[in-house]
C-alpha positions as CSV (number, residue, x, y, z in Angstrom):
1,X,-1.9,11.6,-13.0
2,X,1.3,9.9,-11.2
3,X,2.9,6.9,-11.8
4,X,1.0,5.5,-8.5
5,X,-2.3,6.0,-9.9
6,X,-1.9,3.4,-13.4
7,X,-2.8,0.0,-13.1
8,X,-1.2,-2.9,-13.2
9,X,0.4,-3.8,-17.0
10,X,-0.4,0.1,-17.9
11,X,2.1,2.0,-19.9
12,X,2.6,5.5,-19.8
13,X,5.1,9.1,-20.5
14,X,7.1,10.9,-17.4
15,X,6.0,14.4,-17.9
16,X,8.2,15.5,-15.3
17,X,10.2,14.4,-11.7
18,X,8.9,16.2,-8.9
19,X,11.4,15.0,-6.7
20,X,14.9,16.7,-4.9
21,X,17.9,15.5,-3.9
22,X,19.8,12.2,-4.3
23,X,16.4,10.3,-4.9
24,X,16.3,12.7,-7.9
25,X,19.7,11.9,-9.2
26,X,18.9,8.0,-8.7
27,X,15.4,7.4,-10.6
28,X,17.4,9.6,-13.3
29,X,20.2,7.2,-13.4
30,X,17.8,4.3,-13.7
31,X,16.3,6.1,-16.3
32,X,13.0,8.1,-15.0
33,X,13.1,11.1,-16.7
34,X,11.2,13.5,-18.5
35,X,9.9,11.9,-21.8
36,X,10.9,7.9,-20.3
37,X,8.1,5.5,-21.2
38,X,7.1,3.5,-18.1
39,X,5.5,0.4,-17.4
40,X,3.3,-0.1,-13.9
41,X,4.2,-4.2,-13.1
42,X,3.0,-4.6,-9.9
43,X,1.7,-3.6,-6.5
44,X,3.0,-4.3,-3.5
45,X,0.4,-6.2,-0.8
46,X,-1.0,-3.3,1.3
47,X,0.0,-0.5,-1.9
48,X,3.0,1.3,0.0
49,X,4.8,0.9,-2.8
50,X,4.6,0.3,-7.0
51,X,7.4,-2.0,-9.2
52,X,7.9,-0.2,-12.7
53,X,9.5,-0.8,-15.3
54,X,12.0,1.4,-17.1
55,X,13.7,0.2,-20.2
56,X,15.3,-2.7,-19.0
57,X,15.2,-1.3,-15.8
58,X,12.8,-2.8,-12.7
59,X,12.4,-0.1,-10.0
60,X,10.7,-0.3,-6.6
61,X,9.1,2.8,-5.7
62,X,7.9,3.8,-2.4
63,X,4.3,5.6,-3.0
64,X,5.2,8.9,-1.5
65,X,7.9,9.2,-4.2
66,X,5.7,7.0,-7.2
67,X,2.9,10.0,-6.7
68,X,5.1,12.9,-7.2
69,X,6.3,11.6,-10.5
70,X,3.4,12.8,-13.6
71,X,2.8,10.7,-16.1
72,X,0.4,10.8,-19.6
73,X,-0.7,7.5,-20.6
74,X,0.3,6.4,-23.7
């Protein structure tokens, strides 16, 4: 399951960050890492992209990059 597929006000655990490069090295600065508990706020109108919540962290994630991050609901 990915961080795309929760619903809205759904909580979950990163299992891991299948993402490369300097989008990697951001969402791990912000926080999104294995073992970070995340919160799934809110969808953008059409879906292309997902607001979580990190700590005290709000990120905006595109889709392609919110479905390669796994999470296991909590």
């Amino acid at each position: 399951m990915s961080v795309y597929d929760l619903s809205a006000g759904q909580s979950a655990e990163v299992i891991a960050v299948n993402v490369d490069g300097a989008a990697a090295e951001r969402l791990y600065s912000l926080g999104i890492r294995k073992g970070a508990k995340v919160k799934c706020v809110a969808f953008s109108l059409f879906g292309v992209s997902v607001l979580v919540l990190c700590g005290y962290n709000r990120i905006g994630l595109r889709k392609a990059v919110a479905e390669r991050i796994e999470v296991h609901i909590c």
